[in-house]
N, C-alpha and C positions, 0 to 999 in steps of 0.2 A: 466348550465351543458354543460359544451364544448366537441365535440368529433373532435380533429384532426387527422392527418395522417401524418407525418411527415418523409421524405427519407433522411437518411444517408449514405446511401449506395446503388447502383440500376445496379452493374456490376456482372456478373457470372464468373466464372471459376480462376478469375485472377485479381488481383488489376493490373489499368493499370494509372499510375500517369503521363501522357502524357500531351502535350499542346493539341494535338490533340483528347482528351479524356475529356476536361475542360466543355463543355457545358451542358453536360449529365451527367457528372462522371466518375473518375474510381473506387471506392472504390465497395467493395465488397457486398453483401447482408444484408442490415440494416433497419428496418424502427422502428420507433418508433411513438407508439397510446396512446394518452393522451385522457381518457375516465373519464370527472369530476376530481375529484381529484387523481387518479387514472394513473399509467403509466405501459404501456406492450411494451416489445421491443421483433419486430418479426427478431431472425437471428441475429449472432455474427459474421459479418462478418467485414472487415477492416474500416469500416464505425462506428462501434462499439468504436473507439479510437475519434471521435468525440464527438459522442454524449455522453460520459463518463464525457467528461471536460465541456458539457454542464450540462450534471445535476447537475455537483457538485456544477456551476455558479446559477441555478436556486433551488438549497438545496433541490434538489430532493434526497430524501435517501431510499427509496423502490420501488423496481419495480418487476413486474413478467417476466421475457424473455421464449417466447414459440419459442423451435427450431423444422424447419422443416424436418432436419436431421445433422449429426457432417460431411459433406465431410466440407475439408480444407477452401473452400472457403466463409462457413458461418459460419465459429470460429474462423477463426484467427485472428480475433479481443479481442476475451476474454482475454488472455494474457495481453493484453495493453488500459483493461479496469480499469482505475482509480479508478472508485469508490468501486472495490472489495477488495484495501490497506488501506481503511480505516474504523474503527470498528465502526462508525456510520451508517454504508448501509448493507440494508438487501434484498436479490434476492432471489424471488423463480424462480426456474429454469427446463420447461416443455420439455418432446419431447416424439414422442408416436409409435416414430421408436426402441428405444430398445428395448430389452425385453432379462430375464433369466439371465446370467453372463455380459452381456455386456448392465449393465445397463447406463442412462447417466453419472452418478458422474462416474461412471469408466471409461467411455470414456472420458469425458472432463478431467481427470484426464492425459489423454497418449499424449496431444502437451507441455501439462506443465512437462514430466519428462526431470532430469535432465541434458537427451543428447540432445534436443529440447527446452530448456529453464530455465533459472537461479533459478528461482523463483518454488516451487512447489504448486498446489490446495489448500494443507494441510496449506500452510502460509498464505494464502489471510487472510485479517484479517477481512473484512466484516462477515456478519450472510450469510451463501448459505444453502439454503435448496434445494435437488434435487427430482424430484418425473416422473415416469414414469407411462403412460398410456395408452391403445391399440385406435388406432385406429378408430375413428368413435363416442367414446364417446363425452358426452357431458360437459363442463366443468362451475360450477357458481364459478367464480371467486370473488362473493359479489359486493355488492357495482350497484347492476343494472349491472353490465356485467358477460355476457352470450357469450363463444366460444363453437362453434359447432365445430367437427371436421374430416376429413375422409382420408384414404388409398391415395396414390399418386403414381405410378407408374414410381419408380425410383431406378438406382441398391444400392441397400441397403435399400432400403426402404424408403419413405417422409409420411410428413404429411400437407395438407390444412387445413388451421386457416379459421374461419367467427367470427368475433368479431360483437354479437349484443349490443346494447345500447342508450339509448332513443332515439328508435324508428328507429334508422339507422343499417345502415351492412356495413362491411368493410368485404370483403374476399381478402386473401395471400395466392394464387395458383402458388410456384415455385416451378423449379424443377419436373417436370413430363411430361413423351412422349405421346402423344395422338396414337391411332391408329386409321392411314387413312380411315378405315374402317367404326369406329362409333364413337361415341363420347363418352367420358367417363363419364358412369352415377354415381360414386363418386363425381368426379367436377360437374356436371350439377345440382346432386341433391345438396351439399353445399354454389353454387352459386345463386341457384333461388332466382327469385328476389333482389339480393342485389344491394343497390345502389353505389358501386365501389368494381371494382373486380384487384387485381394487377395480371396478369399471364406470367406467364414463355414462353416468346416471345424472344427467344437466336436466335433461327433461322430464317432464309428464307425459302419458301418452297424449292427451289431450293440447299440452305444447309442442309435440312434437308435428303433430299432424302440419303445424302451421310452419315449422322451420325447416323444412326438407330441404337438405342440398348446404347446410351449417356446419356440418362434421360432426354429429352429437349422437347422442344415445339417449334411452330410458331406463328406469329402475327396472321396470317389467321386463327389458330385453335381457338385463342383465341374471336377472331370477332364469329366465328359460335358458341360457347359457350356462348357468353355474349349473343348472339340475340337468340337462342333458351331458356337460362335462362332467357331473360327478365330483362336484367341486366341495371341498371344506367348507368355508366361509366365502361369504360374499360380501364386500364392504361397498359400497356407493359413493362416490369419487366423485369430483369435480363438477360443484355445486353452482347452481345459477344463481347471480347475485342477488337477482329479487328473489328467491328463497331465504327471507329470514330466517331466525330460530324458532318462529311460532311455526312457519308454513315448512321449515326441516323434518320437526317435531314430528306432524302431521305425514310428512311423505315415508318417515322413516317406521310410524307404527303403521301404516297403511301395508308397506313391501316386507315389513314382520309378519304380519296377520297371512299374509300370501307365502312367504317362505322363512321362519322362523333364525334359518344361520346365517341373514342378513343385517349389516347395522351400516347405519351411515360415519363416513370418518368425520372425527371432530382434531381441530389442532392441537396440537398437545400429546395426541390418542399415541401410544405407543404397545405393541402387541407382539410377545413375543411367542416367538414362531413356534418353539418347541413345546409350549403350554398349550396349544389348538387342541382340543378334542375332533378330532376326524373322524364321522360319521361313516356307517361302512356302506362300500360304494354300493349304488343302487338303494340305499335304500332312503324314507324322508328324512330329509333333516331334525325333525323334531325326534323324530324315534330313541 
């Protein structure tokens, strides 16, 4: 029973398809979790147009994609997702930021109208089933996986995935601002313990000061989060576009030097879950 992790996508705000963006990526928010026979894709972001022409390569034809919220930058990949023009692929499709009239099918419904795109929702010829749910609920997706889920603090609202499954945790913490103050015991509590946590590390601290009230994070919040939850690994997730490769480089031996079971995601990166060496709780990472 295999449980990977696989990055499609690991940039925020803005696909940045540079040379100088090549190491890390520019594509947008994507990652895709293959859990046994089993595929969930977290985030429609331009990275999404990848891994579309991969599944159809590997005859993947079901998946569930859990979104963590509709800002532009983690759906504009659906559009120029492949496998939803052909009537053999069936997508259930999660987010547990809407709620009342602005449920998801009607959101994801408004980049595909016809002033913003050729094609409308109503044509995809795929099976889409869409399903909204609040917040903090628990989700059994069958099949031995289990997503926990909780509130994110983000304008419009987010939502944190923890996908469990024999025996490991994967959490996808993007998109959400910490306050300096404490730490947020949503993230803390969906994180404990998990043995790889991906978090919304856009900023410096020093960038950060200047963006408050953006929906972002720092690398630093995300180090005191993984080490008071006790966390495996900590990956740094959804990268600011003027973070080159040179200035990645830099931010990612800088957050090593501070907490050693830290790396930044690059595109491509695939990491499988059962290979993690997990550090025993409480004690440093490095040990």
């Amino acid at each position: 029973m295999g449980f990977t992790v696989t990055f499609w996508g690991v940039r925020g705000t803005v696909p940045c398809p540079m040379a100088s963006h090549l190491e890390y990526g520019g594509n947008t928010s994507c990652i895709e979790v293959t859990a046994g026979d089993r595929t969930l894709v977290l985030d429609a972001g331009t990275g999404l147009r990848s891994l579309g022409k991969s599944l159809r390569a590997r005859g993947i034809n079901d998946v569930t994609l859990l979104l963590t919220h509709t800002h532009i930058d983690h759906i504009n990949g659906f559009p120029f997702f492949e496998p939803c023009y052909n009537t053999d692929f069936s997508m259930r499709v999660m987010a547990g930021h809407c709620q009342g009239a602005h449920c998801i099918q009607s959101v994801m419904e408004k980049p595909m109208d016809s002033c913003l795109f050729p094609v409308p929702l109503q044509k995809l010829r795929a099976s889409l089933v869409f399903e909204d749910f609040r917040p903090g609920a628990t989700l059994d997706l069958g099949d031995g996986i289990t997503v926990h889920t909780a509130r994110l603090n983000h304008p419009g609202g987010g939502t944190g995935y923890r996908i469990d499954y024999d025996g490991r945790s994967f959490c996808y913490v993007t998109d959400t601002e910490h306050d300096p103050d404490r730490m947020d015991a949503n993230v803390l509590g969906l994180i404990q313990g998990a043995d790889l946590v991906a978090y919304d590390c856009s900023y410096t601290d020093e960038e950060f000061a200047g963006r408050r009230g953006w929906g972002h994070s720092t690398w630093r919040e995300g180090v005191r989060l993984a080490q008071a939850a006790e966390v495996g690994r900590l990956c740094l997730f959804h990268h600011d576009p003027d973070h080159d490769d040179v200035r990645m480089k830099a931010i990612e031996a800088e957050a090593q030097q501070e907490w050693p079971q830290c790396f930044a995601a690059r595109e491509g990166m695939q990491v499988d879950m059962a290979a993690l060496a997990t550090p025993k709780k409480g004690a440093e990472a490095a040990a």
